[in-house]
Rosetta silent file (secondary structure, phi, psi, omega in degrees, C-alpha in Angstrom):
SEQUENCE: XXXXXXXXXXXXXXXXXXXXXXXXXXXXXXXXXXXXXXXXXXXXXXXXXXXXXXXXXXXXXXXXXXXXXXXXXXXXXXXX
SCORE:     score description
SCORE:     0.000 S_00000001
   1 L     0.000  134.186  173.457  -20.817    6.276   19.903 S_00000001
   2 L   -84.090  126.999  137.879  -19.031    8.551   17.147 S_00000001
   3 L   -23.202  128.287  160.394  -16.764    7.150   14.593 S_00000001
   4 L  -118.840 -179.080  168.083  -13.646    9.044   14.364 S_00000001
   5 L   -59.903  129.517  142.299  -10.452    9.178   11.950 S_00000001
   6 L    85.247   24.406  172.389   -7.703    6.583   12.790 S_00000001
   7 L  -109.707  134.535  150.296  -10.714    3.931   14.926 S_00000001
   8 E   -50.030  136.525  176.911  -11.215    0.494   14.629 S_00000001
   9 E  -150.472  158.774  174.164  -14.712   -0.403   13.526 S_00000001
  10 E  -104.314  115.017 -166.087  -17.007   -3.339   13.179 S_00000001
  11 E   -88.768   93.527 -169.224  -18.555   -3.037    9.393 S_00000001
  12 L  -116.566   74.635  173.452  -21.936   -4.565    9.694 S_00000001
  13 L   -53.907  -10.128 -152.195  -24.254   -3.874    6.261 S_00000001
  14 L   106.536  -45.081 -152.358  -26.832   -7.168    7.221 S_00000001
  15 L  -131.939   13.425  157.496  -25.218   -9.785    5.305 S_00000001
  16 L  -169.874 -175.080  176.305  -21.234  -10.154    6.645 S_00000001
  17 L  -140.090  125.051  172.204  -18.903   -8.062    9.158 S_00000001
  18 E  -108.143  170.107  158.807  -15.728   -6.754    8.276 S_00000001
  19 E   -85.457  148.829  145.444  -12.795   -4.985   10.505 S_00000001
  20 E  -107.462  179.554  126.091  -12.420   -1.487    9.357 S_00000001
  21 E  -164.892  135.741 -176.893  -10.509    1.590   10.009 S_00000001
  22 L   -16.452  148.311  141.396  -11.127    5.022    9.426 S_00000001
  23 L  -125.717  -29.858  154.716   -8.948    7.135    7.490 S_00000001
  24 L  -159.194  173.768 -174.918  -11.061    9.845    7.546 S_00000001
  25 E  -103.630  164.882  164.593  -14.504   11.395    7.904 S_00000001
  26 L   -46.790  111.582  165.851  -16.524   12.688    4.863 S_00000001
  27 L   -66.086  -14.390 -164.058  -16.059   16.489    4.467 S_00000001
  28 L  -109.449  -22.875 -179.126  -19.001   16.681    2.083 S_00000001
  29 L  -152.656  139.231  175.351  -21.352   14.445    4.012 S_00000001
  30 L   -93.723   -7.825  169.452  -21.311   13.692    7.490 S_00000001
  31 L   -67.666    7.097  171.421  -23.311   10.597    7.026 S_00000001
  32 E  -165.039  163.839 -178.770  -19.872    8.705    5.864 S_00000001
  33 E  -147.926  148.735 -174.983  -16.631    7.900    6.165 S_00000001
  34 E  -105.573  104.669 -146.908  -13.889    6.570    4.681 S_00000001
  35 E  -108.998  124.665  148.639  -12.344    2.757    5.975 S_00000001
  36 L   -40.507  116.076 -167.483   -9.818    0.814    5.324 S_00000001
  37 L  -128.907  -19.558 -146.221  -11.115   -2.865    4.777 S_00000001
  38 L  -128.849 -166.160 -179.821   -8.092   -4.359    2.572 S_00000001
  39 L  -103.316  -26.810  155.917   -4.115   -4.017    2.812 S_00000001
  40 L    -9.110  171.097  159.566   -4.490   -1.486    0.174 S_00000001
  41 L  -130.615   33.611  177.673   -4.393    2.161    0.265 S_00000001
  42 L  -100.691   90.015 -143.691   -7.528    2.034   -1.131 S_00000001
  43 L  -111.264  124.103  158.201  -10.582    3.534    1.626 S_00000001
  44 E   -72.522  133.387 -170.821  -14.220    2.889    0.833 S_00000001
  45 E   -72.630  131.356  176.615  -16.909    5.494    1.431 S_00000001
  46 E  -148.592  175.269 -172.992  -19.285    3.991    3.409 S_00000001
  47 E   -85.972  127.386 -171.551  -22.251    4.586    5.599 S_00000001
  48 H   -43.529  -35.460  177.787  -21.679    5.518    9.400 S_00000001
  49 H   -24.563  -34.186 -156.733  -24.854    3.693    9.928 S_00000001
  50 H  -125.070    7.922  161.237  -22.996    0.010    9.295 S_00000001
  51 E  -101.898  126.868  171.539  -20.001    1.180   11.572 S_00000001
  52 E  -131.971  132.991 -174.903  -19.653    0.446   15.179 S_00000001
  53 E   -48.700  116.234  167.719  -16.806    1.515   17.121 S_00000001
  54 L  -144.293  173.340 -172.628  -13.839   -1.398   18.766 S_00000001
  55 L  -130.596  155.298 -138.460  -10.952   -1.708   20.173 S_00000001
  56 H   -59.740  -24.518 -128.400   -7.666   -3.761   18.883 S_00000001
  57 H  -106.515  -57.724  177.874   -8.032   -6.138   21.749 S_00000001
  58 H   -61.306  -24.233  143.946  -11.597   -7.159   20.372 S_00000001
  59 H   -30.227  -80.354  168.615  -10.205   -7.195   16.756 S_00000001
  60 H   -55.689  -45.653  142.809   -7.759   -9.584   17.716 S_00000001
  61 L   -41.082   -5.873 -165.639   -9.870  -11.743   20.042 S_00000001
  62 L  -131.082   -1.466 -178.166  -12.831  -11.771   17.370 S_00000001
  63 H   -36.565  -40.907 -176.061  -10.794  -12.550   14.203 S_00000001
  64 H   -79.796    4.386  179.227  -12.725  -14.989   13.125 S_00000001
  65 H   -96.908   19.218 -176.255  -16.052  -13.303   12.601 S_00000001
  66 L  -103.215  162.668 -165.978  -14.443  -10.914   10.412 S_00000001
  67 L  -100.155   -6.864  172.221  -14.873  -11.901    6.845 S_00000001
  68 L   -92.869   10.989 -169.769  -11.607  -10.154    6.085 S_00000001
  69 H   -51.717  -19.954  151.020   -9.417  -11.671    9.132 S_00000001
  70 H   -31.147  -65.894 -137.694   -6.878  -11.747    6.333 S_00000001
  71 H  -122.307   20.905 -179.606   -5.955   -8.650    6.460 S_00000001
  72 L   -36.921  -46.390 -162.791   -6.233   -8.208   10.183 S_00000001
  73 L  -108.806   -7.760  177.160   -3.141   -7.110   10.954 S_00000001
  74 H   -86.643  -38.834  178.511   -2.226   -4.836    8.025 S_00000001
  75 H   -74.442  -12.301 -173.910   -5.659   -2.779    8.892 S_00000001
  76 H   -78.655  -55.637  166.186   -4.430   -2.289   12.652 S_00000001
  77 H   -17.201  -59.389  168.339   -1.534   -1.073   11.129 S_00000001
  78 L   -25.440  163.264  178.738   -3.067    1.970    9.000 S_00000001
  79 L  -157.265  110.458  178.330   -2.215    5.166   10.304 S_00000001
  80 L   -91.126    0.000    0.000   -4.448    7.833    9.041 S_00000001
């Protein structure tokens, strides 16, 4: 499934899972995009590869595997 701008994603590198959400895709590489992880307005580039695609209702039903469920409700929030 493709990652878009302004989607919830499940950030899975190997060694933890985060919530994300897009703020946009790379213009320069299509192999990344850049997600929201924090309350910040600060979005890391990262690899589509470790992104999988969800929706709010599994966000919120799944909080606790996220390693960021802090910031749960501030990343739903985002608006890209």
């Amino acid at each position: 499934m493709k990652v878009e701008a302004g989607q919830l994603v499940l950030y899975d590198p190997g060694y933890k899972w985060d919530l994300g959400k897009v703020k946009r895709l790379n213009p320069y590489d299509e192999t990344k995009a850049f997600v929201w992880y924090h309350t910040g307005d600060t979005a890391a580039c990262t690899n589509m590869e470790d992104l999988y695609p969800i929706d709010e209702k599994f966000a919120r039903n799944h909080a606790d595997m996220f390693d960021n469920k802090y910031a749960i409700e501030e990343i739903i929030k985002k608006e890209s």
